[in-house]
C-alpha positions in Angstrom: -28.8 68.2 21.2 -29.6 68.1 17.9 -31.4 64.9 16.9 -29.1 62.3 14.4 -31.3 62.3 11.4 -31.1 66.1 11.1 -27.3 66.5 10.3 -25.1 66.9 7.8 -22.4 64.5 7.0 -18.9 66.8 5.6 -18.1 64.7 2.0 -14.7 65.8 2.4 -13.7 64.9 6.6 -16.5 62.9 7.2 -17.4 64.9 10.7 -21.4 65.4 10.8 -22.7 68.9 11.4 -25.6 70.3 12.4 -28.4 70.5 9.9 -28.6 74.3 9.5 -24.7 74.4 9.3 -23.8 76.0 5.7 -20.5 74.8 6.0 -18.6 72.0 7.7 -17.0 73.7 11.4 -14.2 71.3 11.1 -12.3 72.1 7.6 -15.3 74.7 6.3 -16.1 72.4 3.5 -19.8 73.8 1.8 -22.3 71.9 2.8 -25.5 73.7 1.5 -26.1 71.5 -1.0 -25.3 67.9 0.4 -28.7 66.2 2.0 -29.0 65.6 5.2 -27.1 62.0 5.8 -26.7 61.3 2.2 -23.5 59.6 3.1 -25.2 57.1 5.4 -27.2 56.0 2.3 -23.6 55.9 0.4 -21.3 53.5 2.6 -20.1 51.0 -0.4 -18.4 47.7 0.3 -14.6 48.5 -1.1 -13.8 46.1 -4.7 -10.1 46.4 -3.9 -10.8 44.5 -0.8 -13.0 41.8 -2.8 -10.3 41.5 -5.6 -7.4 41.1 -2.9 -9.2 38.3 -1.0 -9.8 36.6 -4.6 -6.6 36.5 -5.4 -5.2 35.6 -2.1 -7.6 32.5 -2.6 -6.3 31.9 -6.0 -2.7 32.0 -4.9 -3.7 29.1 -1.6 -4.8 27.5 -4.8 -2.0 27.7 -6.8 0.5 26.9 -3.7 -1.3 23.9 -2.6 -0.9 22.3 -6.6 2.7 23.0 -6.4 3.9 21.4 -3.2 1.0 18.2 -3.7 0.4 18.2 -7.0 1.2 16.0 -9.7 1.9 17.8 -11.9 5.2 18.1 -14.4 8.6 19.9 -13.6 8.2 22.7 -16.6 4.2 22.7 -15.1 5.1 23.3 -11.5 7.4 26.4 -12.4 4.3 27.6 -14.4 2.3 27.2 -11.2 4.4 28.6 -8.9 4.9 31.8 -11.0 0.9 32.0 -11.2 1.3 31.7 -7.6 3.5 35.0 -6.8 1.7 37.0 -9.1 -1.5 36.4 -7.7 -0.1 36.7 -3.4 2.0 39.3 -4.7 -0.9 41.1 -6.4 -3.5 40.0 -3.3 -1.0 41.6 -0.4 -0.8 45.1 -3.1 -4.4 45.7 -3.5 -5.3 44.5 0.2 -2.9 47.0 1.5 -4.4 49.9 -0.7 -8.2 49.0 0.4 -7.3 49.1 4.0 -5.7 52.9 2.9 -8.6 53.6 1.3 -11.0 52.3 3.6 -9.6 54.2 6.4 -9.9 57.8 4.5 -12.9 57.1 3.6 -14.7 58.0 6.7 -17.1 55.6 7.0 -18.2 55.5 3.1 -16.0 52.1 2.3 -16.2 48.9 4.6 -14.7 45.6 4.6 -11.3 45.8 7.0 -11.8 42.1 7.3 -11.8 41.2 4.1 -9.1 43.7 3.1 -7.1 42.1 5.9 -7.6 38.0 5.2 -6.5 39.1 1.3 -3.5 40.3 2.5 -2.3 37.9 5.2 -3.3 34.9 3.8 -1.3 34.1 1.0 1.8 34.4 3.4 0.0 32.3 6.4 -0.4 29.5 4.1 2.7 29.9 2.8 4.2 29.5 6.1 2.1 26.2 6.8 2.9 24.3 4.0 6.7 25.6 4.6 6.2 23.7 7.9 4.4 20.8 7.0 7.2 20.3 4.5 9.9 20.4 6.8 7.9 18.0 9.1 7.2 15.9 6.6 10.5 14.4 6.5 11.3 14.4 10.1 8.4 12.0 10.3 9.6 9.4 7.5 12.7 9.0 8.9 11.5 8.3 12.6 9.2 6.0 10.7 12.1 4.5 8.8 14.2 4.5 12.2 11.3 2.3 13.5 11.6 -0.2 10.4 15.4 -0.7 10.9 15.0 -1.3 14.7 12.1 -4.5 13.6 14.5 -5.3 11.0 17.3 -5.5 13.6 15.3 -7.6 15.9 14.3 -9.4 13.0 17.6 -10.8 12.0 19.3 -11.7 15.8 15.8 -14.3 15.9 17.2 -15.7 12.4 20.6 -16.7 13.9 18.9 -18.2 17.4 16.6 -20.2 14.8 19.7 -21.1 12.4 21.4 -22.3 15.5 18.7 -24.5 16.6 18.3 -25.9 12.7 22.2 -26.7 11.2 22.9 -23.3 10.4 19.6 -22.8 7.8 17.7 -19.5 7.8 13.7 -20.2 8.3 12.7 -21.9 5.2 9.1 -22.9 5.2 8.2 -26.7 3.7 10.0 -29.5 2.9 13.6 -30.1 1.4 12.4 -29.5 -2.4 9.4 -27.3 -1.7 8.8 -24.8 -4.4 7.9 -21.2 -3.8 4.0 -20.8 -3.5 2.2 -17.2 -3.2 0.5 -19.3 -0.2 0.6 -21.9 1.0 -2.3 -24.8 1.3 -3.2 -24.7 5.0 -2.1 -22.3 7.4 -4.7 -23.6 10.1 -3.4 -27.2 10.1 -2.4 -29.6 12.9 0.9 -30.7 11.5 3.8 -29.6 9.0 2.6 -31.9 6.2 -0.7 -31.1 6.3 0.5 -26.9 6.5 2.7 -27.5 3.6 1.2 -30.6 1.4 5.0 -32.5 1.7 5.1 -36.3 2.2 6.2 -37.7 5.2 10.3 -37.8 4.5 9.7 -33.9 3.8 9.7 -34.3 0.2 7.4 -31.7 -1.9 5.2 -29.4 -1.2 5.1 -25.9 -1.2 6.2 -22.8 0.6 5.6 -18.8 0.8 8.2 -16.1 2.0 5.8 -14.6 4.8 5.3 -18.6 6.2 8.9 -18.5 6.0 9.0 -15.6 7.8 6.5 -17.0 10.4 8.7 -19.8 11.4 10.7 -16.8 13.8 7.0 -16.4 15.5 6.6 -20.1 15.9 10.2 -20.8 17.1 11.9 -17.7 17.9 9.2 -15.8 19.8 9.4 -13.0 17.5 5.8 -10.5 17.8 3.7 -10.5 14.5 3.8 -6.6 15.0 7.6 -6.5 14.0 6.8 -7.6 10.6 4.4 -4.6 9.6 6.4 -1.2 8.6 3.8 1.5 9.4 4.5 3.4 6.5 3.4 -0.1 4.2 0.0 1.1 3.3 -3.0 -1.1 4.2 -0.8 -3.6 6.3 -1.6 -4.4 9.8 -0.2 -7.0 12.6 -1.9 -10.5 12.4 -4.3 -11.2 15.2 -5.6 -15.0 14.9 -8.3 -14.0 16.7 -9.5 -12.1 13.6 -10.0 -15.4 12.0 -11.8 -17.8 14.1 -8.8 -20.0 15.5 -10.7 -20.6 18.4 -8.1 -21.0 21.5 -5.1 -21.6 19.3 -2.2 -19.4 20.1 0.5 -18.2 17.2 2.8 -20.8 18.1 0.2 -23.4 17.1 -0.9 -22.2 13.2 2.1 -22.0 10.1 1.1 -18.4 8.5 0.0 -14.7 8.9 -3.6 -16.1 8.6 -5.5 -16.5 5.7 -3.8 -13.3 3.1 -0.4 -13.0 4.5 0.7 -10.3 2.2 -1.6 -8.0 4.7 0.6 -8.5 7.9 3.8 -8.7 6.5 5.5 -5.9 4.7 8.8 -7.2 4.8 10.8 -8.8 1.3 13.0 -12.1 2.5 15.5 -13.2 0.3 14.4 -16.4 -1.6 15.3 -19.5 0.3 14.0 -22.1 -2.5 16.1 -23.2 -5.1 19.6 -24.6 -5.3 21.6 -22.1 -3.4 20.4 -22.5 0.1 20.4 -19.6 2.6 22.3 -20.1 5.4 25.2 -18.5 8.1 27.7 -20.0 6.0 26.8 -17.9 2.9 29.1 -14.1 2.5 28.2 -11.8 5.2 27.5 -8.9 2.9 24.4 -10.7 2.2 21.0 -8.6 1.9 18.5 -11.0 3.7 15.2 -9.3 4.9 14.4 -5.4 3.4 11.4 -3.2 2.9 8.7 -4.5 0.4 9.5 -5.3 -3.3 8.5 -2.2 -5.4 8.4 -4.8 -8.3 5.8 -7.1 -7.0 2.0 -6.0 -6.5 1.2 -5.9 -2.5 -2.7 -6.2 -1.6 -2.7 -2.2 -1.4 -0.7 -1.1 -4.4 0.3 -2.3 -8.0 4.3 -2.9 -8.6 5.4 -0.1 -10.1 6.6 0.2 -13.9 10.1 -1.0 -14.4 11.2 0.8 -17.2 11.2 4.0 -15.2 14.3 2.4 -13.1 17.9 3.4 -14.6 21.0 2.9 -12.4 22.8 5.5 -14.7 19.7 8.0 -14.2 18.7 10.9 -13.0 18.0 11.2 -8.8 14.3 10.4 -9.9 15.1 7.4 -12.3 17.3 5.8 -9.5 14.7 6.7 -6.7 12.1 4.5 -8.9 14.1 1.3 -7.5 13.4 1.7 -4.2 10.9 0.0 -1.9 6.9 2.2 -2.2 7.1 2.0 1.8 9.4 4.7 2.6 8.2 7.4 -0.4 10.8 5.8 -2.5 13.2 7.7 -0.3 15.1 4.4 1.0 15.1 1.4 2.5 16.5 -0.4 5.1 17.6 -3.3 4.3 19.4 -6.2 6.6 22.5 -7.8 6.0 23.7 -11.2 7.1 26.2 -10.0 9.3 23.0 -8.7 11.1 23.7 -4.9 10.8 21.0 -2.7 9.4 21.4 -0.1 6.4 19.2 2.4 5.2 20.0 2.5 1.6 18.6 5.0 -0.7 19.5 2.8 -4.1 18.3 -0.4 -4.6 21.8 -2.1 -6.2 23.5 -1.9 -2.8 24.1 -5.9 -2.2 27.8 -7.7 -2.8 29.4 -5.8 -5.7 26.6 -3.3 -6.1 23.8 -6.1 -7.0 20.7 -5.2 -7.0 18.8 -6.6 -4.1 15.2 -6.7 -5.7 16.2 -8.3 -9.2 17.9 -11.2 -9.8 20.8 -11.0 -12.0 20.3 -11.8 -15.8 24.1 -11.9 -16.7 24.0 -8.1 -17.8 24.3 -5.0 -15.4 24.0 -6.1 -12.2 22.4 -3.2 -11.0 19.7 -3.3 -12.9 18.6 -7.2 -12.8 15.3 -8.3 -14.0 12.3 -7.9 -12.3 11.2 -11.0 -9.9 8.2 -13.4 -10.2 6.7 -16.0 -8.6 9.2 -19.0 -9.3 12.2 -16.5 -9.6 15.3 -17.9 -7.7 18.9 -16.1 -7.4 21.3 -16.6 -10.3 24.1 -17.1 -7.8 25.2 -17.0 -4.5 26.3 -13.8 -4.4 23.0 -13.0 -5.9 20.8 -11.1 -3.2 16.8 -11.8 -4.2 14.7 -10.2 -1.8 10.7 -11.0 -2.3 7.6 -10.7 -1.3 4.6 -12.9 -2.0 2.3 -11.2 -4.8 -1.0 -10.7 -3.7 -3.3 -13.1 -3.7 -6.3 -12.7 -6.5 -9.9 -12.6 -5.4 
């Protein structure tokens, strides 16, 4: 048997020959002049194959800014045209090197490479197609969640209205003011919790320690007042904050920054339209967070970007930041949930995050601490604003 090194590669069908052979015994191809295993020294990695995996990374590239990016309406149709010009041109070129490559015979390599650049575009593709119809499966099960708290949420108001002349949980005294906290949620008694005098005159009170009054009385879990789609917001554990043996029952808050175990908006029970059973059960009471009012994760969003008569986009701005401005769910006084994908969706189409300024009730003006409902038909759902450091 002839030894390896001393044959003749054929340049045209590849098959090697014995080195005397003058011509190739498989397709009689001259091989006289070709050296002895030139085309050993010759094998190339193919370009077609480099340029098609390129591309095919360019296009992941261009994909991935479409579906996450930022970026503007007239931008993401530039993108995704950049996108199908490079797959389409990654899938071309990868499925010519892999022709190429196998008539070579043995003189181009890179199958691999030739392969990724053309499946990949369309593998990714695929993923983000899925992740994308995932995505929303996932919100609403989250939103699903959010309602079913909120549910719960509002049967504990009516046991504690019925237990205190028909009022829903108002934290402080008879004239107490709305305070983004109030001065001691540790304390021993209600005076002390809400600095009021003795015949419950004064002092102040916060929506979340209004909220907590359903904990204290009603029995309701802290975890049923975090939505876990509120970013940053946990459930309140007093044993994060050195109560010692105190149980929830015995302290007047969600610990010392309530904004960061309670993502729900209540509507505003200070002023001179109290909130009780007796008020029109087409109420909004309790709904996802305020997009208007900063939370301890995230700034309240700009306003002027919210238009009632809008596009889908400009009306979407309205809703709560919890639910990917998508909805919210938002609880009535009659105790049935709704998830509502437009803010202005209180009595006559008021809009449950404003408070009514005399003009288009959809639209309203933006809350503030101190900011009570223009009527009683006016729905004013809040949440404290954060607390500064």
């Amino acid at each position: 048997m002839e030894n390896e090194s001393n044959q003749k590669r054929c340049p045209k069908c590849g098959k090697e020959n014995p080195a005397a052979t003058q011509s190739c015994i498989s397709c009689g191809c001259p091989l006289s002049q070709i050296p002895m295993m030139q085309e050993r020294l010759d094998v190339k990695i193919s370009k077609l194959a480099i340029t098609s995996l390129i591309l095919a990374l360019l296009s992941c590239l261009f994909l991935c800014v479409s579906f996450y990016g930022r970026t503007g309406r007239g931008d993401s149709r530039a993108v995704i045209v950049m996108w199908l010009i490079t797959s389409l041109t990654a899938i071309i070129l990868g499925i010519i090197s892999l022709i190429q490559i196998g008539l070579s015979a043995g003189r181009l390599v890179a199958v691999g490479i030739a392969v990724i650049g053309t499946t990949l575009p369309s593998v990714v593709y695929l993923l983000i197609m899925l992740t994308a119809i995932l995505k929303p499966t996932r919100s609403v099960a989250f939103r699903m969640v959010c309602g079913t708290n909120l549910s719960g949420i509002g049967k504990a108001m009516l046991i504690y209205a019925n237990d205190y002349e028909d009022e829903l949980p108002k934290a402080g005294g008879k004239n107490s003011v709305w305070a983004a906290k109030i001065p001691d949620w540790k304390a021993t008694n209600r005076f002390s919790a809400y600095n009021i005098k003795p015949d419950f005159i004064g002092g102040q009170g916060s929506i979340s320690s209004s909220l907590y009054l359903l904990v204290k009385y009603a029995e309701v879990e802290p975890k049923y007042f975090v939505c876990k789609q509120d970013s940053g917001t946990t459930e309140f554990k007093p044993a994060d904050y050195s109560t010692g043996n105190r149980d929830l029952i015995d302290l007047w808050d969600f610990g010392p920054e309530p904004q960061k175990h309670c993502s729900y908006s209540y509507h505003v029970p200070y002023g001179e339209y109290p909130l009780t059973t007796s008020c029109d059960s087409g109420l909004a009471v309790a709904a996802d967070r305020n997009p208007w009012m900063d939370s301890p994760f995230k700034k309240a969003r700009d306003f002027q970007a919210f238009d009632p008569d809008g596009s889908k986009e400009a009306i979407k701005a309205g809703n709560s930041s919890a639910h990917k401005t998508e909805a919210q769910n938002v609880l009535f006084l009659d105790i049935h949930v709704s998830q509502e994908k437009q803010s202005f969706c209180g009595l006559n189409d008021d809009n449950i995050y404003t408070s009514w300024n005399g003009e288009d009730i959809r639209r309203g003006t933006p809350p503030r601490l101190g900011s009570r409902p223009a009527d009683r038909a006016d729905s004013l759902l809040v949440n404290d604003p954060a607390i500064p450091k």
